[in-house]
ZAKEPA-91440 format. One record per residue: x, y, z of N, C-alpha, C in turn; residue number from 1. Coordinates in Angstrom, 1 decimal. Last residue first. Layout:
residues N
       nX       nY       nZ      caX      caY      caZ       cX       cY       cZ   resi
        X        Y        Z        X        Y        Z        X        Y        Z    NUM
...
This chain:
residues 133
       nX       nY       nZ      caX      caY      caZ       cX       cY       cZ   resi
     15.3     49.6     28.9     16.4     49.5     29.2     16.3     48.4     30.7    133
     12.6     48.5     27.0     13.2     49.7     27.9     14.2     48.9     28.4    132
     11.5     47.5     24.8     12.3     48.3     24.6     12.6     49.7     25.4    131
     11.1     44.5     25.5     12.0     44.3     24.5     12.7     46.4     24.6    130
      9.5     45.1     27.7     10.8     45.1     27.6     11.3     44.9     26.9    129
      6.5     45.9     26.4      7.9     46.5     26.5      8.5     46.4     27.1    128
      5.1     43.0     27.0      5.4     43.9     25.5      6.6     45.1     25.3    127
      5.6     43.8     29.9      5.6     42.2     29.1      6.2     42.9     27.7    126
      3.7     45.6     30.6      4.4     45.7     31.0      5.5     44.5     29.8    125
      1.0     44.8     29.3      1.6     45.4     28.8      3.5     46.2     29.3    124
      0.2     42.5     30.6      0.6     42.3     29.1      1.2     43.0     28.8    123
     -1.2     43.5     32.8      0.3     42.8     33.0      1.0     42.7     31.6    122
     -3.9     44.1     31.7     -2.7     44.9     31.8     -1.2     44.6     32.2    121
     -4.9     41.3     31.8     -5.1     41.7     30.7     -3.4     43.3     31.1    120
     -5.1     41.1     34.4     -4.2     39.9     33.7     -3.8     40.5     32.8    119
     -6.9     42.6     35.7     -5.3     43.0     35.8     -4.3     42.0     35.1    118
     -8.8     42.0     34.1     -8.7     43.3     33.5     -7.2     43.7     34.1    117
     -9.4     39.9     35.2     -9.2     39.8     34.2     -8.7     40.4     33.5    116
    -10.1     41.1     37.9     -9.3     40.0     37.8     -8.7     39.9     36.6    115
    -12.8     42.5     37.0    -11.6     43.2     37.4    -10.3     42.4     37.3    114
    -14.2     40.0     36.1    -13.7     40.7     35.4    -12.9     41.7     35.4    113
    -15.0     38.5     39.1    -13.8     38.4     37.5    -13.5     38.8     36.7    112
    -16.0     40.6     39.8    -15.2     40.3     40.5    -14.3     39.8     39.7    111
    -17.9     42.8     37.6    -18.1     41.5     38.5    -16.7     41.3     39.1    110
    -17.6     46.3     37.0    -17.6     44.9     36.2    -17.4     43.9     38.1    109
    -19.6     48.1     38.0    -19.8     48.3     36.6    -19.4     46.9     36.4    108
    -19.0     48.1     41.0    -20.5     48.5     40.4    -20.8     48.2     38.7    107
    -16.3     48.6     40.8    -17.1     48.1     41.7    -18.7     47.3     40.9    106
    -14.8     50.5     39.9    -15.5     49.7     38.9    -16.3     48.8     39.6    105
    -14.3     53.9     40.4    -14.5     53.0     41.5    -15.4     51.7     40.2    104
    -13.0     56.4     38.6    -13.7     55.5     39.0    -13.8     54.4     39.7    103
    -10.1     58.9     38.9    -10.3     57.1     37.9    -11.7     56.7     39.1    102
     -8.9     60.8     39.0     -9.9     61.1     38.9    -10.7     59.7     38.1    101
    -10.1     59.2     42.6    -10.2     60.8     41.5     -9.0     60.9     40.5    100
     -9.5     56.0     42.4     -9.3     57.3     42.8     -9.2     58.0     41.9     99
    -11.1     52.3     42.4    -10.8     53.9     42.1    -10.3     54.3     43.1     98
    -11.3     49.9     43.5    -11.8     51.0     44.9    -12.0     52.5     43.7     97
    -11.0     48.1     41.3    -12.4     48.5     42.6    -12.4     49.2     43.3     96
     -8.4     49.1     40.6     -9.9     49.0     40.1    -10.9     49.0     40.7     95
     -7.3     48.8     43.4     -7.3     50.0     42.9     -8.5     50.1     41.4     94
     -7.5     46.2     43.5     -8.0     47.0     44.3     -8.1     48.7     43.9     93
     -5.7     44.9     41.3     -7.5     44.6     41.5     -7.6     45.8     43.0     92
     -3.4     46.3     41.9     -4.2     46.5     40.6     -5.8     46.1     41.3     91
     -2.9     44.7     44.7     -3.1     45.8     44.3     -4.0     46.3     43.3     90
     -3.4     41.2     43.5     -4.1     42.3     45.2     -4.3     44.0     44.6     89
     -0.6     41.8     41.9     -2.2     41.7     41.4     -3.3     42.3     42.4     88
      1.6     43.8     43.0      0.9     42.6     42.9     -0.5     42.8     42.5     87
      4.0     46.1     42.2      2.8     45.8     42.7      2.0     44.3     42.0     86
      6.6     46.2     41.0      6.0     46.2     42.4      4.9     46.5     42.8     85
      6.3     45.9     38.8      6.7     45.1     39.4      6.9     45.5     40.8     84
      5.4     48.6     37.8      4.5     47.2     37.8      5.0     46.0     38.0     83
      7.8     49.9     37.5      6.6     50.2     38.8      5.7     49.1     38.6     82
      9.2     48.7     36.0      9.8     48.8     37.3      8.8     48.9     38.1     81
      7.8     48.9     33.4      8.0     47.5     34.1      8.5     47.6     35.8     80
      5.4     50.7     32.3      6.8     51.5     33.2      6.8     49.6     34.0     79
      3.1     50.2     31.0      4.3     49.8     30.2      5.4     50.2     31.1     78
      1.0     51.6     32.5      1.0     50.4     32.7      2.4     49.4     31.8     77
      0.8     54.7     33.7      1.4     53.8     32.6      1.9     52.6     33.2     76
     -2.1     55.9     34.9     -1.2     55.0     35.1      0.0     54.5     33.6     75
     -2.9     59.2     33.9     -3.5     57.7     34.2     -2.1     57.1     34.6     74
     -2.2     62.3     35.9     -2.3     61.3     34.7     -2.4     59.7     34.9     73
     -5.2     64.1     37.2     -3.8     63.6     37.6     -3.9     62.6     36.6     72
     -7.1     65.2     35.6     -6.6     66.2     36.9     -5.5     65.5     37.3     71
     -7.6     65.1     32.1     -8.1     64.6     33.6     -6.7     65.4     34.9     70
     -7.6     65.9     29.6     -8.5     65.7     30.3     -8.8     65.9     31.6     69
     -5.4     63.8     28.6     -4.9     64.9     28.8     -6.1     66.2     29.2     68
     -6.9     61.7     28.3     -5.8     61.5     29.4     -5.2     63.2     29.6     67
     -8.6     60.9     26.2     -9.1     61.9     27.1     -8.2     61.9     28.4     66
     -7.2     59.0     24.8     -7.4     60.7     24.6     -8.2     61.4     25.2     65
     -3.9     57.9     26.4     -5.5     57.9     25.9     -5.9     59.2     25.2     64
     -1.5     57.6     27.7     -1.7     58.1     27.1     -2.9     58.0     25.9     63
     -0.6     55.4     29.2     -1.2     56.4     29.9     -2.0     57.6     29.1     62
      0.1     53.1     27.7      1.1     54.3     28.5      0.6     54.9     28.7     61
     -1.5     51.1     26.8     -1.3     51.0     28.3     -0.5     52.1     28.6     60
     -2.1     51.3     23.9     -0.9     50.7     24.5     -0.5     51.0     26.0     59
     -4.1     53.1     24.2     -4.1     51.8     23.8     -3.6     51.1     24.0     58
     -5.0     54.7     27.2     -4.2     54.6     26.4     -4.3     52.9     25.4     57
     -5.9     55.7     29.5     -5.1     54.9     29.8     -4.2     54.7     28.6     56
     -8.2     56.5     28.6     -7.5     57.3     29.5     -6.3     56.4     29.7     55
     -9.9     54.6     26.7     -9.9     56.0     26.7     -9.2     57.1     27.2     54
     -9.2     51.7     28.5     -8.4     52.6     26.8     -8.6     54.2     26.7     53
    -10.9     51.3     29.8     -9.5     51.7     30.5     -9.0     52.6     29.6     52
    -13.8     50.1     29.3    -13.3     50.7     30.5    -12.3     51.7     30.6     51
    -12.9     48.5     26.6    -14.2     49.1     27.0    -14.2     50.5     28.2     50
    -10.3     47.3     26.8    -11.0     48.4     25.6    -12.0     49.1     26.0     49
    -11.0     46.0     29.1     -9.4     47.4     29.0    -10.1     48.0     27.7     48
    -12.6     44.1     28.3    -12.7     44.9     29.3    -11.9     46.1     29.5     47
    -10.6     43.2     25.7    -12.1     44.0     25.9    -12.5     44.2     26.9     46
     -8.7     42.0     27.7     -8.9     43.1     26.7     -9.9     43.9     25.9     45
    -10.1     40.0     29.4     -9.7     41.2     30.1     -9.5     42.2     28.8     44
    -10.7     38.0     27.4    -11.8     38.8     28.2    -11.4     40.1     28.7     43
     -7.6     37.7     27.3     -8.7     37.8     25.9     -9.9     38.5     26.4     42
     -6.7     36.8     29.6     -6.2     37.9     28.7     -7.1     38.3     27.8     41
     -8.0     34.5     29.9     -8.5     36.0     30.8     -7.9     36.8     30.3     40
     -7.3     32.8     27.7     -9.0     32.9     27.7     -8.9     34.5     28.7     39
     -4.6     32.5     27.8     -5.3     32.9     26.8     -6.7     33.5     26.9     38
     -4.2     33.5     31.2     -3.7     32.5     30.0     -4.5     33.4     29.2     37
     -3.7     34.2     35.2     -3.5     35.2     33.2     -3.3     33.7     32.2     36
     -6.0     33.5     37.2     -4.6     33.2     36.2     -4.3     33.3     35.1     35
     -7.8     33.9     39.5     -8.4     33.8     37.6     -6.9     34.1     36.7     34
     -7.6     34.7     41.6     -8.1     33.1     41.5     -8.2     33.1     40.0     33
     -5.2     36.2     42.5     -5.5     36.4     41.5     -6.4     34.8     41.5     32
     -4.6     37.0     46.3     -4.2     36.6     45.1     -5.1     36.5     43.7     31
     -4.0     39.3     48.6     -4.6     39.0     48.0     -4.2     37.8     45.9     30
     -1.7     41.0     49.4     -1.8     39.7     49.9     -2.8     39.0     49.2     29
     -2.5     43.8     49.0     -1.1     43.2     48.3     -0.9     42.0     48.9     28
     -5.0     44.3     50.4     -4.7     44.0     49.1     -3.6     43.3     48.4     27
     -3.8     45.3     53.0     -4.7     43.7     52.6     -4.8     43.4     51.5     26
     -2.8     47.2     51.9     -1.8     46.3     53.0     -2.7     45.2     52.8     25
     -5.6     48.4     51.7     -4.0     48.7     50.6     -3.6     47.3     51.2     24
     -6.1     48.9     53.9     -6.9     48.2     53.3     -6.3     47.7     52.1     23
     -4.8     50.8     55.1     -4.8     49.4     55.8     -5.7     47.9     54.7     22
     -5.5     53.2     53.6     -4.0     52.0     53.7     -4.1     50.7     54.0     21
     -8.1     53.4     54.4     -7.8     53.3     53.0     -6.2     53.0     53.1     20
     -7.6     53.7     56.8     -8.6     53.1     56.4     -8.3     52.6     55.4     19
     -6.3     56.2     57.0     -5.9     55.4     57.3     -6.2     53.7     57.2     18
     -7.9     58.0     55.1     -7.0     58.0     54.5     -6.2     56.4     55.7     17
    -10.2     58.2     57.5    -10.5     57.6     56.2     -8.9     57.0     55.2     16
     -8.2     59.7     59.3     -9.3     58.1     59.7     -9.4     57.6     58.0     15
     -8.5     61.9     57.9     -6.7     60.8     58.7     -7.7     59.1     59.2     14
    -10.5     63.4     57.7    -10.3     62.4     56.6     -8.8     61.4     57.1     13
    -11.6     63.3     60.4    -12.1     62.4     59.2    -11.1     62.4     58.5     12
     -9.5     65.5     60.9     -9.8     64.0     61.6    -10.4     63.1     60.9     11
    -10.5     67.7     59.3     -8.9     67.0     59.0     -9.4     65.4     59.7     10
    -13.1     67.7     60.7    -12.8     67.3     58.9    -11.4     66.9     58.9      9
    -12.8     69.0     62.8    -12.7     67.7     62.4    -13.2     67.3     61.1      8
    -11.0     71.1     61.8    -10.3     70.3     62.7    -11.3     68.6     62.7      7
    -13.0     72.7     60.6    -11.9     72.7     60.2    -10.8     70.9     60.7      6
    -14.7     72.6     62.6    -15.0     71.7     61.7    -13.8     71.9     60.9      5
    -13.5     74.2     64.5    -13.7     73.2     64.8    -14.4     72.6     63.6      4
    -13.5     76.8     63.4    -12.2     76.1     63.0    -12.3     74.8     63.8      3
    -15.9     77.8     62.6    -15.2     77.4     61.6    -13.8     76.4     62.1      2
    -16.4     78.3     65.5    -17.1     77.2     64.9    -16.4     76.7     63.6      1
């Protein structure tokens, strides 16, 4: 008996885990209806204050103070190479969906305000290239 739920528990989760790519793959097509200017950058940074900062860091490097806290490290949003490859789609999905040990914002901010909140973090890739290589 143990090793049939062994087995389908693996099954579930190759289902779920495939679910959750395919869903990925939809995201990186997805576009941004709320276009980084003054006004979503502005809303989105109080949304990143409110939400992101604690773990994420003030300056987006990952480094917050409850970052050293948590089970896998936040994103550094200042690494330009890796935030150039990923599109907005992404970011906004990975806000809304979360993963352990980051929250699912689904439920906490509206549609535009996740939108906002990836306008708002693009900034920070932006700000340091004057000082990465």
């Amino acid at each position: 008996m143990t090793l049939f739920a062994a087995v389908a528990g693996g099954i579930l989760l190759l289902v779920f885990a495939m679910q959750n790519w395919s869903s990925l793959a939809e995201a990186r097509k997805l576009k941004n209806p709320f276009p980084a200017n003054a006004e979503t950058i502005a809303a989105g940074s109080q949304i990143y204050t409110n939400h992101c900062r604690s773990c994420h860091g003030q300056y987006g490097d990952g480094k917050g103070e409850k970052a050293a806290e948590l089970s896998t490290a936040p994103g550094d949003f200042t690494d330009r190479e890796k935030m150039e490859t990923q599109t907005d789609g992404e970011l906004y999905w990975q806000i809304t969906k979360g993963r352990l040990p980051m929250p699912s914002f689904a439920d906490k901010l509206n549609e535009q305000q996740r939108w906002e909140a990836v306008d708002y973090i693009r900034t920070f890739a932006v700000k340091s290239a004057g000082t990465k290589p």
